[in-house]
C-alpha positions as CSV (number, residue, x, y, z in Angstrom):
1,X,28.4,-29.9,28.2
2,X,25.6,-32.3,29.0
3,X,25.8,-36.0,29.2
4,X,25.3,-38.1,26.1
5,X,23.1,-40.5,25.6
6,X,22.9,-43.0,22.7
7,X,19.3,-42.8,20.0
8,X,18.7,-43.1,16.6
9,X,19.5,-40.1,14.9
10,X,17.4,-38.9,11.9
11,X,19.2,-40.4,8.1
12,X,19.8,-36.3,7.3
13,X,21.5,-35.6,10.9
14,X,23.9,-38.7,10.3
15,X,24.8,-37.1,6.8
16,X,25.2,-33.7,8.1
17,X,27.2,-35.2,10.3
18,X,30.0,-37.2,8.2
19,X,30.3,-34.1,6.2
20,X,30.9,-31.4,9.5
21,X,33.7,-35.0,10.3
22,X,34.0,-33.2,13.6
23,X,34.4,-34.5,17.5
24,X,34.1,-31.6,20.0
25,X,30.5,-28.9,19.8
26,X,31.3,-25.8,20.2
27,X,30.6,-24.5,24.0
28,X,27.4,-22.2,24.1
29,X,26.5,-21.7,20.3
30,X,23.2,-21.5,20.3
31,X,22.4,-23.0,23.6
32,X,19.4,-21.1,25.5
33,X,20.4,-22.5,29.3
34,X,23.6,-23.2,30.7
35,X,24.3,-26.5,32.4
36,X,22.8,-27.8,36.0
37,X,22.8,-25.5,38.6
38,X,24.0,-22.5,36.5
39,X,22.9,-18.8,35.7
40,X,22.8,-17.3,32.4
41,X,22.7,-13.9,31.5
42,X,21.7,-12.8,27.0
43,X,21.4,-9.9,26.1
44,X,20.1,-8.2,22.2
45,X,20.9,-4.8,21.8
46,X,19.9,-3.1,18.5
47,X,18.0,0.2,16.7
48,X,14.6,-2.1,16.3
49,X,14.3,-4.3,19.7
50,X,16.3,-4.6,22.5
51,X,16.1,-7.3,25.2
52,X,17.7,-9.1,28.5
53,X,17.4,-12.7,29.9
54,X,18.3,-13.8,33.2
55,X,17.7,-17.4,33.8
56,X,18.7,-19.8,36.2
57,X,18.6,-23.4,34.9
58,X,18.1,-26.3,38.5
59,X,18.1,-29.1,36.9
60,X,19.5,-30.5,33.2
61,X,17.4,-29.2,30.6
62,X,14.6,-26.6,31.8
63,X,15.7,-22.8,32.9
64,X,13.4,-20.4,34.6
65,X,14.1,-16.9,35.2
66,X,12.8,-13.0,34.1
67,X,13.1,-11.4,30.9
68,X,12.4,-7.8,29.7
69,X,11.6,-6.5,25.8
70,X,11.3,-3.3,24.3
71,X,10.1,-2.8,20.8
72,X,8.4,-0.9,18.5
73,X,6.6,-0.9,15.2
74,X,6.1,1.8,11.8
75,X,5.2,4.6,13.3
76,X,4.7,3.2,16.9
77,X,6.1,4.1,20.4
78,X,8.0,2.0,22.1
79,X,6.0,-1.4,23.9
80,X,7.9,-2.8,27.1
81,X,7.5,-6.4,28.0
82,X,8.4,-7.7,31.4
83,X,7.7,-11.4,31.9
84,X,8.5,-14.7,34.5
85,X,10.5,-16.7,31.7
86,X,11.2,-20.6,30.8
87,X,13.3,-23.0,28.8
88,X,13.1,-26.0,28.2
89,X,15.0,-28.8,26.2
90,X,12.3,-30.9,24.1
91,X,14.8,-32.8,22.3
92,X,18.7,-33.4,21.5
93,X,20.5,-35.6,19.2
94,X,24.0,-36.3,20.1
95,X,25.5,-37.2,16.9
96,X,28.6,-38.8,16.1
97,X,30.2,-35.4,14.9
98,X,27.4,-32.9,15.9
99,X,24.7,-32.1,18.0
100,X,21.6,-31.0,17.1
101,X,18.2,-30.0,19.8
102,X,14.6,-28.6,20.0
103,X,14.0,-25.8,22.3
104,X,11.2,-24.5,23.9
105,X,11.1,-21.0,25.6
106,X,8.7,-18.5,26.2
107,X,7.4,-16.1,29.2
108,X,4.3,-14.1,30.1
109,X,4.1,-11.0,31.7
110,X,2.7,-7.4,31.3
111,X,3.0,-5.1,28.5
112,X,3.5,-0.7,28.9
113,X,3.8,1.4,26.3
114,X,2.1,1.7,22.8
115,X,0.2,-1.4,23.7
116,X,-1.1,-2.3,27.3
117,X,-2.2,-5.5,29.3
118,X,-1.0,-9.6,29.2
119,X,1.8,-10.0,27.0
120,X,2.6,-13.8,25.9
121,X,6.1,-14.7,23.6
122,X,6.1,-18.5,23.0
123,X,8.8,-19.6,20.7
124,X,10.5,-22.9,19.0
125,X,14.2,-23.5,18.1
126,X,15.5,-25.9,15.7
127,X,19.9,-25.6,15.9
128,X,22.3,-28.1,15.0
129,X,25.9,-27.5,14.8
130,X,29.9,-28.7,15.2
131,X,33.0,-27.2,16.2
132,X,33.1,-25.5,12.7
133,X,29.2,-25.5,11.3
134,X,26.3,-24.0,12.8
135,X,22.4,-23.6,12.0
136,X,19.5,-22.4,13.3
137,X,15.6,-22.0,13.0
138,X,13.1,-20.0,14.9
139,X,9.7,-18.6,15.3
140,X,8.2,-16.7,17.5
141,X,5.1,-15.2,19.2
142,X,5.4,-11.6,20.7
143,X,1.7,-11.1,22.2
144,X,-0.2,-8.3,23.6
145,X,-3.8,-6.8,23.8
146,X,-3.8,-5.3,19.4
147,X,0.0,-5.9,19.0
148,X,1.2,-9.2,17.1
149,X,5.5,-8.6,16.9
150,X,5.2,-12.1,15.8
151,X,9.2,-13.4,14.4
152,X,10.9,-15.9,12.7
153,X,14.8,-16.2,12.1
154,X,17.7,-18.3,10.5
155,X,21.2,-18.5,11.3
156,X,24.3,-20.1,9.7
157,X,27.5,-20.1,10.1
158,X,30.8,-21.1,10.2
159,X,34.0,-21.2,12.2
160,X,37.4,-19.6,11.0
161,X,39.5,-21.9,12.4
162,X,39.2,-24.8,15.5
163,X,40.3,-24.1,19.0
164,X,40.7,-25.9,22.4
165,X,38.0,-26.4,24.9
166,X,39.8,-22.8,27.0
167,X,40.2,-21.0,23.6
168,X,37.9,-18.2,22.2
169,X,36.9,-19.3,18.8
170,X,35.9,-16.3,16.4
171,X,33.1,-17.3,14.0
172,X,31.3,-15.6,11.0
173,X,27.8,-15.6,11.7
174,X,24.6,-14.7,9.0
175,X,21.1,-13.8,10.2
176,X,17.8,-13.5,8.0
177,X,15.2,-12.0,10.4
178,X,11.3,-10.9,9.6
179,X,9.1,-9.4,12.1
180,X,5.5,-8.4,11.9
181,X,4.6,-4.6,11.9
182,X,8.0,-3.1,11.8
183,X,9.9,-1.5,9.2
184,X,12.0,-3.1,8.2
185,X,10.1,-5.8,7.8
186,X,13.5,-7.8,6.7
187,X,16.5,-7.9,8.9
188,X,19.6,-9.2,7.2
189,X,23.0,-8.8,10.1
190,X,26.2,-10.1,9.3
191,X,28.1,-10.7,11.9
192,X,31.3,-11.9,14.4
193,X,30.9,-14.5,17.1
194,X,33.4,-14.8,19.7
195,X,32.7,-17.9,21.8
196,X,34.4,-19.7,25.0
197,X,33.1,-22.4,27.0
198,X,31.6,-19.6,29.3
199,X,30.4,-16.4,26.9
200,X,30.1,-15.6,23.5
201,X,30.1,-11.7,22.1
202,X,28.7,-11.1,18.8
203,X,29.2,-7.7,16.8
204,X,26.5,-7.3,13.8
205,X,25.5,-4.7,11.7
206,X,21.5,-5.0,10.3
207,X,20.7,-4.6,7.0
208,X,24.4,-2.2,6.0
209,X,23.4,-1.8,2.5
210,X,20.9,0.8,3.9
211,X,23.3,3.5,4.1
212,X,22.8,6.1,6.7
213,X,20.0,3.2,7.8
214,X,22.4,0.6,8.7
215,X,21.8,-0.5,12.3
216,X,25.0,-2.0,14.7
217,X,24.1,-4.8,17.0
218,X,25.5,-6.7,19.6
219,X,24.4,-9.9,21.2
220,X,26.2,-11.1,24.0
221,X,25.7,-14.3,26.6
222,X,27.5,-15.1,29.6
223,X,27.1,-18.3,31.7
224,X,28.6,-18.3,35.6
């Protein structure tokens, strides 16, 4: 957990906050970077994208490391995206019973497959959360020469029950997800989130009203 520091939190935040009424954030929720002078490791795993980060954060706040995409449209073979990645932490309020930052990550590299040449993937993320709430916004850019994968995503969720800082705390986790050019153009995943102060594990299944379509998904982070 990074030091606090004292601001003045946004009227909205402070009411968010006397309702979550709690003292402790979650380790790892929706954090994109480990603390100073650690690695992290994410990894997405699903039927329409799948995707690794490795990332290596020197200092408090910004993360650089290599990332590696692989998607594909309607109708499309599969477009590979290797890139030099890097976060960064525009903003964070440390509330009195959450926490709540702006992110910043992106990477360029080189794009094979279905579409070739310089491949860009700038995004913004919005999350706030406690030991038992959690939200988050984002949107994306997934660039190449012809292909626009371009995303955007929410996330809520809640906690079944608290734990200690040592504990694994299970959590029911909703995502609404839209991307450009693939079918479906609407991802919906419930799903379970296992987190501890040094992974979390997430089990999802997109869109399960679709029958034989349904699509499993796992998301899984580790920090060391």
């Amino acid at each position: 957990m990074s030091k606090q520091y004292t601001i003045a939190p946004f009227s909205v935040f402070s009411l968010g906050a006397f309702f979550l009424s709690q003292l402790v954030l979650p380790a790892q929720a929706a954090a994109l970077m480990g603390f100073e002078d650690s690695a992290m490791l994410m990894t997405e795993i699903g039927r329409y994208n799948q995707e690794w980060m490795l990332n290596y954060s020197p200092a408090l706040g910004h993360a650089i490391g290599v990332e590696q995409m692989r998607m594909s449209g309607k109708g499309e073979r599969a477009t590979n995206i290797t890139g030099i990645n890097y976060t960064g932490l525009i903003k964070r309020w440390n509330l009195p019973a959450a926490q709540a930052n702006i992110w910043f990550n992106g990477s360029v590299g080189e794009a094979k497959g279905q579409y070739d040449g310089f491949a860009y993937t700038p995004s913004l993320q919005f999350d706030m959360e406690s030991t038992r709430l959690y939200f988050l916004a984002k949107a994306r850019m997934i660039r190449a020469p012809g292909m626009n994968y371009d995303t955007a995503a929410v996330q809520a969720g809640f906690s079944f029950y608290e734990t200690g800082f040592d504990q694994t705390q299970p959590w029911f986790v909703i995502e609404a997800k839209t991307m450009r050019n693939n079918d479906p153009g609407l991802q919906v995943t419930p799903a379970l989130r296992l987190i501890n102060k040094n992974y979390f594990l997430e089990f999802g299944v997109t869109n399960p009203w679709q029958g034989e379509g349904f699509a499993p998904r796992l998301n899984a982070m580790f920090v060391f």
